[in-house]
BADO-461207 format. One record per residue: residue number from 1; residue in three letters; x, y, z of N, C-alpha, C, O, CB in turn. Coordinates in steps of 0.2 Angstrom, whole numbers. Glycine has a CB too. Example, Ala and Ser with C-alpha at 12.3 -4.5 7.8 and 13.67 -1.06 7.14 Angstrom:
2
@n 1 res ALA nu 66 nv -28 nw 39 cau 62 cav -22 caw 39 cu 66 cv -16 cw 39 ou 71 ov -17 ow 42 cbu 57 cbv -22 cbw 45
@n 2 res SER nu 64 nv -11 nw 35 cau 68 cav -5 caw 36 cu 64 cv 0 cw 39 ou 67 ov 6 ow 40 cbu 70 cbv -3 cbw 29
//
This chain:
99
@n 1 res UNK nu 78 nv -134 nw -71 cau 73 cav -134 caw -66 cu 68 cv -139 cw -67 ou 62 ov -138 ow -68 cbu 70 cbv -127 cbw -65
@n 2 res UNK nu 71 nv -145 nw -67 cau 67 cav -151 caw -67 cu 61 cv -153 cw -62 ou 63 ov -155 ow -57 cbu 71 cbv -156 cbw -67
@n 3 res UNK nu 54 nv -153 nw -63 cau 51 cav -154 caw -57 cu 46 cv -147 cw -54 ou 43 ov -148 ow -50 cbu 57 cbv -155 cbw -51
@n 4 res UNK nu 47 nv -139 nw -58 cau 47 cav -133 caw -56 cu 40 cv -135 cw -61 ou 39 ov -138 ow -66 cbu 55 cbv -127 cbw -57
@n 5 res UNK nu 37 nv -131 nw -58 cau 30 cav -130 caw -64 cu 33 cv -124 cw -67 ou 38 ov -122 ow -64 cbu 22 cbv -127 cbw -61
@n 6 res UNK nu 30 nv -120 nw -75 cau 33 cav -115 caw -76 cu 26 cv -112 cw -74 ou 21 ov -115 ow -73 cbu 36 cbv -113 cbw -83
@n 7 res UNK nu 28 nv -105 nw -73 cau 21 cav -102 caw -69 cu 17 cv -99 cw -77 ou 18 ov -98 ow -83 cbu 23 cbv -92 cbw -62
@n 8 res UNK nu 11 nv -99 nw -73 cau 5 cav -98 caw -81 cu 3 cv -93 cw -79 ou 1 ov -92 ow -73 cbu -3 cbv -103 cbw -82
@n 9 res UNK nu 2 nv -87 nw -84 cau -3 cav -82 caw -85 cu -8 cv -79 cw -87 ou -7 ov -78 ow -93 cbu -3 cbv -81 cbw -86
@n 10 res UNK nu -13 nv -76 nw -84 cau -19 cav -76 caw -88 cu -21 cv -71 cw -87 ou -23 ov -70 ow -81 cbu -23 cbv -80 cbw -88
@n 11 res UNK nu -20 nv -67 nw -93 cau -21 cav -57 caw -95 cu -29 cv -57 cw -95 ou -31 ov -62 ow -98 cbu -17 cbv -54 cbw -105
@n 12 res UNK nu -33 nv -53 nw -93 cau -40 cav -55 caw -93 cu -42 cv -46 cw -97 ou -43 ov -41 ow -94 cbu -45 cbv -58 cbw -84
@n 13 res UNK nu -41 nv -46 nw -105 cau -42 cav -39 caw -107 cu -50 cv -37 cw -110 ou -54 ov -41 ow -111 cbu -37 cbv -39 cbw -114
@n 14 res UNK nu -52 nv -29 nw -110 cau -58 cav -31 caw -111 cu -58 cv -25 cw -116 ou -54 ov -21 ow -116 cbu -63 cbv -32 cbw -105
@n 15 res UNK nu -64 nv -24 nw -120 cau -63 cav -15 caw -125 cu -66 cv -11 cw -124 ou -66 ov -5 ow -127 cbu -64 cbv -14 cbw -131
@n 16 res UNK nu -70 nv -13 nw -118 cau -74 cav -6 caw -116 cu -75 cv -8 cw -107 ou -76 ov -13 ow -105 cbu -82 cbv -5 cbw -122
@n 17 res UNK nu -75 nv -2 nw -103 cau -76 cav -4 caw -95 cu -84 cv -7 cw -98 ou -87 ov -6 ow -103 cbu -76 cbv 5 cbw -88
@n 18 res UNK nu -85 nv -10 nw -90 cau -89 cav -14 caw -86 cu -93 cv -21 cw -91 ou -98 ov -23 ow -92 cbu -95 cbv -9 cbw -84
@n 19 res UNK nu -85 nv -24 nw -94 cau -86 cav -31 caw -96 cu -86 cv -37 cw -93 ou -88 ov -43 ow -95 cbu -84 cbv -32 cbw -99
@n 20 res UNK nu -83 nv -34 nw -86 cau -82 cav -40 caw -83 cu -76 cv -41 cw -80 ou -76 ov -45 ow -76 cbu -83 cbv -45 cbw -88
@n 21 res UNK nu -71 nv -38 nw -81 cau -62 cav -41 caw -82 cu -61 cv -42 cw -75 ou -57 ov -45 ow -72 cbu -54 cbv -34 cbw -88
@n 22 res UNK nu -63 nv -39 nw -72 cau -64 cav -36 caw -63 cu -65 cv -45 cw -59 ou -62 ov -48 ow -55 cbu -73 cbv -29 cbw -62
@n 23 res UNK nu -73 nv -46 nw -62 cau -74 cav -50 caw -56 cu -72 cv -56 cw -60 ou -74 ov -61 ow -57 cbu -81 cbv -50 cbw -53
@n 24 res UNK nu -69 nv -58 nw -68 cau -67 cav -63 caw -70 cu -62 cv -64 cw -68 ou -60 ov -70 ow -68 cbu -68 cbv -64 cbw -76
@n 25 res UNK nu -57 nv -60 nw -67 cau -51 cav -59 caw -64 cu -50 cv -63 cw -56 ou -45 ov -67 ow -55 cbu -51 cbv -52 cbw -64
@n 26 res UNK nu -54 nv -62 nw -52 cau -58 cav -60 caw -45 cu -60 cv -69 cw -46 ou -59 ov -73 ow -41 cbu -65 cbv -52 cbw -45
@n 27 res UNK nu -63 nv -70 nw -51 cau -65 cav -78 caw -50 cu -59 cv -85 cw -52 ou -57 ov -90 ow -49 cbu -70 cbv -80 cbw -57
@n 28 res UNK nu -58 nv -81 nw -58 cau -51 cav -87 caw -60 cu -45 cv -86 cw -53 ou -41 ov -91 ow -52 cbu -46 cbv -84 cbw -70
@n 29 res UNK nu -44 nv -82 nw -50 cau -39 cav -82 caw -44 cu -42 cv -86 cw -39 ou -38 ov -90 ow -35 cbu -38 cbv -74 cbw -40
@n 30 res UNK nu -47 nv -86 nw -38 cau -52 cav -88 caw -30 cu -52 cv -97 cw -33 ou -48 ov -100 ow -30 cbu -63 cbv -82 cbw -30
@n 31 res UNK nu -56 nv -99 nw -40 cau -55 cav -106 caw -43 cu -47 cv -109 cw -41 ou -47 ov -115 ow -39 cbu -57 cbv -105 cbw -51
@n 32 res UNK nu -42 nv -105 nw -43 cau -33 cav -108 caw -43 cu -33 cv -107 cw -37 ou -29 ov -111 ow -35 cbu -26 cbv -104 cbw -47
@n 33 res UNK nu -35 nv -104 nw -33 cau -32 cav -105 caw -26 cu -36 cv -111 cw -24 ou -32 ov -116 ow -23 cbu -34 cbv -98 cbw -20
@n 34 res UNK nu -44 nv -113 nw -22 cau -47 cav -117 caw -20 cu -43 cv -126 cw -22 ou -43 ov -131 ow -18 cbu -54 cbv -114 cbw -22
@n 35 res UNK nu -41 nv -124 nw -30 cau -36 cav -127 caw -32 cu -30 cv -130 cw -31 ou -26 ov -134 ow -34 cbu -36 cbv -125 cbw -36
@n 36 res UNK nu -29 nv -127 nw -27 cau -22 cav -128 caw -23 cu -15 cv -123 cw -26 ou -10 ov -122 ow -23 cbu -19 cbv -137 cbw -24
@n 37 res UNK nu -17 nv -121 nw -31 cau -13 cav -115 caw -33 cu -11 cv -109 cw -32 ou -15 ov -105 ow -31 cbu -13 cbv -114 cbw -37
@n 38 res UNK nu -4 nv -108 nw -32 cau -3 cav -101 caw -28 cu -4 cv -98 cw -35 ou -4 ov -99 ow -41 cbu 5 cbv -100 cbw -24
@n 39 res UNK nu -7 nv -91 nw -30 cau -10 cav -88 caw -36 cu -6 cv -79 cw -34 ou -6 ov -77 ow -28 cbu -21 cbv -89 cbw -36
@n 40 res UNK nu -4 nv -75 nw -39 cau -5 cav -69 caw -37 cu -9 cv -64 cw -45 ou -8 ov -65 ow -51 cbu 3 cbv -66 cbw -34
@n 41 res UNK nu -14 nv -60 nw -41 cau -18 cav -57 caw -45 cu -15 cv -50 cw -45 ou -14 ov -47 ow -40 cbu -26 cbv -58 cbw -42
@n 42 res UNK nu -14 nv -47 nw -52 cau -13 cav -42 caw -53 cu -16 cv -36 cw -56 ou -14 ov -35 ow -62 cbu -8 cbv -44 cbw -56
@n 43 res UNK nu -20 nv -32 nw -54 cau -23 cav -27 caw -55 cu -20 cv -21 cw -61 ou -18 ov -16 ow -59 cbu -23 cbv -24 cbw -49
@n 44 res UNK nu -20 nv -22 nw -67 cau -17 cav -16 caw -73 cu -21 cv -11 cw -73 ou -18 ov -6 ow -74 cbu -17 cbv -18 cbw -81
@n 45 res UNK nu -28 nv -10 nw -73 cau -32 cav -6 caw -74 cu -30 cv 0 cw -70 ou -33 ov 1 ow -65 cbu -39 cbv -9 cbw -73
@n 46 res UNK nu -26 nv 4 nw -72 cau -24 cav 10 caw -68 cu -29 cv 16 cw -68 ou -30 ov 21 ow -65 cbu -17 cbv 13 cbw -71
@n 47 res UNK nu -35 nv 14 nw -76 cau -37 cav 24 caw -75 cu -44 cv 22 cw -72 ou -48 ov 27 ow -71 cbu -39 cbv 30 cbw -86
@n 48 res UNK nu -46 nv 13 nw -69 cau -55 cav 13 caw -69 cu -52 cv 7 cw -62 ou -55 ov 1 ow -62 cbu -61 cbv 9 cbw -79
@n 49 res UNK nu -48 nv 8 nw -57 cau -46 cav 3 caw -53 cu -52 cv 0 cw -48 ou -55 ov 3 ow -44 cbu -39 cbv 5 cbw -49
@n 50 res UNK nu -53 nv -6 nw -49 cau -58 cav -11 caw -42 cu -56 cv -15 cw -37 ou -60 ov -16 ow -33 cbu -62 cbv -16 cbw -44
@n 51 res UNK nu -50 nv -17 nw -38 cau -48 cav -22 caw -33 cu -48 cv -21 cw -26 ou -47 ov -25 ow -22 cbu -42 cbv -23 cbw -35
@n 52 res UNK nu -49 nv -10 nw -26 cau -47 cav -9 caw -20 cu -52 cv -10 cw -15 ou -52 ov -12 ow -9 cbu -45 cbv -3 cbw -21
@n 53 res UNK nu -57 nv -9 nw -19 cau -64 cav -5 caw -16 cu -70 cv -13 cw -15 ou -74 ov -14 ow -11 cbu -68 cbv 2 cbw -26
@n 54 res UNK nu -68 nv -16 nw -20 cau -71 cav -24 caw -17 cu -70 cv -29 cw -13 ou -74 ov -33 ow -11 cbu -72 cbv -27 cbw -21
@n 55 res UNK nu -60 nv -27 nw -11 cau -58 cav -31 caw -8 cu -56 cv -28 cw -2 ou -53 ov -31 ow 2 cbu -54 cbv -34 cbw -10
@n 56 res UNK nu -58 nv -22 nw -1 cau -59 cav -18 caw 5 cu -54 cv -17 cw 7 ou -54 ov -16 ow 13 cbu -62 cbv -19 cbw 9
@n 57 res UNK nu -48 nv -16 nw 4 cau -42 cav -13 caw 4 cu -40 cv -6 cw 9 ou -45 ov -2 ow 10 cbu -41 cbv -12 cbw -3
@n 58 res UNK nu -33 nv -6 nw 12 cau -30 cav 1 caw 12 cu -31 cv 3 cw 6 ou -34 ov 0 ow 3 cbu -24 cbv 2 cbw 13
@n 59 res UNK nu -29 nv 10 nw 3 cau -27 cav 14 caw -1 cu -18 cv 14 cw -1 ou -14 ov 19 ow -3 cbu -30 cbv 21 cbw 1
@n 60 res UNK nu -15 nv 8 nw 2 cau -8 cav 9 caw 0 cu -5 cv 7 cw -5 ou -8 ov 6 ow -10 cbu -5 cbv 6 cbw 3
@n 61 res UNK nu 3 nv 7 nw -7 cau 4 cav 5 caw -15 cu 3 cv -1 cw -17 ou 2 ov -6 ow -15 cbu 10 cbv 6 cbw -17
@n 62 res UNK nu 4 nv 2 nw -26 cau -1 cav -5 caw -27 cu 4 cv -4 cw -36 ou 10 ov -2 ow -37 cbu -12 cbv -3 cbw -27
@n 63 res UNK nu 2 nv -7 nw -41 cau 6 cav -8 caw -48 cu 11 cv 0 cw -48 ou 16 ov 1 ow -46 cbu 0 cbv -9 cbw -56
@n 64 res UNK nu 7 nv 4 nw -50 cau 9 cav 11 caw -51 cu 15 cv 12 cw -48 ou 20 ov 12 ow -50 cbu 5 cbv 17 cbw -48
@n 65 res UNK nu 13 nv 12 nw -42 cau 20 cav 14 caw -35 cu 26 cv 9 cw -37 ou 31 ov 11 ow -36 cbu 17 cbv 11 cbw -25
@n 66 res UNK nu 25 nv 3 nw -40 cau 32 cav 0 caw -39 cu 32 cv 3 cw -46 ou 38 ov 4 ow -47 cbu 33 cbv -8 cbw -38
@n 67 res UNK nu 28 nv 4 nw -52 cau 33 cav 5 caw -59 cu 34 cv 10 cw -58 ou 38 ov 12 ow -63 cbu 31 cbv 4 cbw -66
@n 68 res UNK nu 32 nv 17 nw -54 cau 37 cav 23 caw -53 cu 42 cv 23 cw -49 ou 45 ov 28 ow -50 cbu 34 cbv 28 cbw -51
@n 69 res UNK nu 46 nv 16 nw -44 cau 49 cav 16 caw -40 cu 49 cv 19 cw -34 ou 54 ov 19 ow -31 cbu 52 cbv 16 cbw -43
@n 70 res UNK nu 41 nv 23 nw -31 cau 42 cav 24 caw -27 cu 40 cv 19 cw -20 ou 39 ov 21 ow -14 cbu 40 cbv 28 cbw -29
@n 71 res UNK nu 39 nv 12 nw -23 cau 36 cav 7 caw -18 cu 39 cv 1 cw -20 ou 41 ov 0 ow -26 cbu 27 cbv 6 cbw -17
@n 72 res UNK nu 40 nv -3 nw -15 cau 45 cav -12 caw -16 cu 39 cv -16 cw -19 ou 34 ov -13 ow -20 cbu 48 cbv -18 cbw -7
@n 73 res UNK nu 39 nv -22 nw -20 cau 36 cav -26 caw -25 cu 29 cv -28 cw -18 ou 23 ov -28 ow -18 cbu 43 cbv -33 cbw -29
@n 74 res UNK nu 36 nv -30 nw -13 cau 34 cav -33 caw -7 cu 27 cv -29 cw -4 ou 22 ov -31 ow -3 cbu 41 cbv -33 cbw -2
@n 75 res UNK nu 30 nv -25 nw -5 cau 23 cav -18 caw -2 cu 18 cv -18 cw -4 ou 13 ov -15 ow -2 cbu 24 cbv -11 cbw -2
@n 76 res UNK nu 18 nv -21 nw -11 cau 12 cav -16 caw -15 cu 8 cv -24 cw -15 ou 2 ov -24 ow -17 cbu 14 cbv -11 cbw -27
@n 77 res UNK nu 11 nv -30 nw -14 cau 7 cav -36 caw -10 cu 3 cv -37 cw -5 ou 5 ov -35 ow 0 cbu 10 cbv -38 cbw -8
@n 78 res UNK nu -2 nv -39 nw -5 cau -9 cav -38 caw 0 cu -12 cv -47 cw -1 ou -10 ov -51 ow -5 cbu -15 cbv -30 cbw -5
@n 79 res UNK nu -18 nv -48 nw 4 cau -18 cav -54 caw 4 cu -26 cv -52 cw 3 ou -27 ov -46 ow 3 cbu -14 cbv -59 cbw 11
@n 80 res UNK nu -31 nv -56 nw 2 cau -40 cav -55 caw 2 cu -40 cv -60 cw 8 ou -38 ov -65 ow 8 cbu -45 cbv -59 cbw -6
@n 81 res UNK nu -44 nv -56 nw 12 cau -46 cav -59 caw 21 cu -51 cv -65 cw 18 ou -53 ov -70 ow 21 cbu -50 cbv -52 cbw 28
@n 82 res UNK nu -52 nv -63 nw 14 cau -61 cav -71 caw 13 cu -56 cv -77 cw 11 ou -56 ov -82 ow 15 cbu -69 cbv -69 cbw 3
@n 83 res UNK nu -52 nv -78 nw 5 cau -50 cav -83 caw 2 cu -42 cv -82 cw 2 ou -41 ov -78 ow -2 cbu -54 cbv -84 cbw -4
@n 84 res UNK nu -37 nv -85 nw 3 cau -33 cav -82 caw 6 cu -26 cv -82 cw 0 ou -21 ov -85 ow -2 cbu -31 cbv -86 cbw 14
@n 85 res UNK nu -28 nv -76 nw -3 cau -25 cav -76 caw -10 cu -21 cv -70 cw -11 ou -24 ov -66 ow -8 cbu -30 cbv -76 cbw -16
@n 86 res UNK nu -16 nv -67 nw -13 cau -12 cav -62 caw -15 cu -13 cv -58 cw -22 ou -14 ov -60 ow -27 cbu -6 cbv -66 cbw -17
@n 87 res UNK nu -12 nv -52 nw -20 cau -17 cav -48 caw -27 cu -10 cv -42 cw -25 ou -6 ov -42 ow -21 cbu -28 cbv -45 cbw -25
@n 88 res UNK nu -11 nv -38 nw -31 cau -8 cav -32 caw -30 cu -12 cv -27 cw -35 ou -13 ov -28 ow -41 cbu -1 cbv -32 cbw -32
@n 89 res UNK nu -16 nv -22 nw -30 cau -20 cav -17 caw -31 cu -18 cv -11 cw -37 ou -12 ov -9 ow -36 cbu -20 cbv -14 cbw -23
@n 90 res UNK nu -20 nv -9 nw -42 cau -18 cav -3 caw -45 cu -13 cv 2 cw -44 ou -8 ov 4 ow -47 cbu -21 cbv 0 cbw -44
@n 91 res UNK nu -16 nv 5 nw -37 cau -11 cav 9 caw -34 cu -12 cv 15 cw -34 ou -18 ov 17 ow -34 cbu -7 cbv 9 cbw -37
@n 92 res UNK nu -8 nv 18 nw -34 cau -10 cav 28 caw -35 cu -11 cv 27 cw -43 ou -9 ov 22 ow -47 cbu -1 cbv 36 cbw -31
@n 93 res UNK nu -13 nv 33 nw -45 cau -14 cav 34 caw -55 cu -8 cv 38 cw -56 ou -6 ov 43 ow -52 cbu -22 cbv 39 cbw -59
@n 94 res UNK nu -5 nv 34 nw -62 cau 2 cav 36 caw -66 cu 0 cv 43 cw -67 ou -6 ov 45 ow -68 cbu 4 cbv 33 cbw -72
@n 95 res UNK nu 4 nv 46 nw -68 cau 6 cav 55 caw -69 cu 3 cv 55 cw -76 ou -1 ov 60 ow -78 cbu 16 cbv 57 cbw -68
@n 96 res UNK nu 4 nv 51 nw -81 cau 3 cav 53 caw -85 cu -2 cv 47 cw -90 ou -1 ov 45 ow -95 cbu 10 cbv 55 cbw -86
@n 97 res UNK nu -8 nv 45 nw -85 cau -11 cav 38 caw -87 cu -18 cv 44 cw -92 ou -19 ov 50 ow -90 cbu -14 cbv 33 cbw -78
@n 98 res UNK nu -20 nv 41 nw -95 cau -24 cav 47 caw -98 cu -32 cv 44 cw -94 ou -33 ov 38 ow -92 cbu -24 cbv 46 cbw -110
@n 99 res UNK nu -39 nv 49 nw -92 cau -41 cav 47 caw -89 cu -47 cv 44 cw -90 ou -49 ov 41 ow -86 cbu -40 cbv 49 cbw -86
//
């Protein structure tokens, strides 16, 4: 694949809630887009999720739903109306996510 960027990731982990990982997350997506880079932002935080609630989201599926197999990849895809970027929201909470 000569020519192909390889795609870059960037895990944003933190050790205790309200360090930040949310809107650092929330920045470095918004910076790579304005950048010309396609960006998708991925939401892990299943037991303390934000993505939904700041980006004013549906409540539709989101990580969860597709790793339980009850939602497509496609679906749990969503776009941020301000900056026009690709995120995938938490989701419903895993059955068995401690909380």
């Amino acid at each position: 694949m000569l020519g192909c960027p390889r795609p870059r990731y960037w895990p944003v982990p933190a050790a205790r809630p309200g360090e930040g990982k949310t809107v650092l997350t929330l920045s470095l997506g918004r910076s790579g887009k304005l950048a010309g880079e396609s960006v998708l932002l991925i939401e892990c935080d299943l037991r303390q999720p934000k993505f939904a609630r700041i980006l004013q989201s549906d409540g539709g599926p989101g990580l969860s739903d597709v790793l339980l197999g009850t939602a497509r990849l496609e679906d749990a895809v969503r776009q941020d109306p301000v900056i026009v970027r690709d995120y995938i929201p938490a989701g419903n909470s895993l059955p068995f996510s401690a909380p």
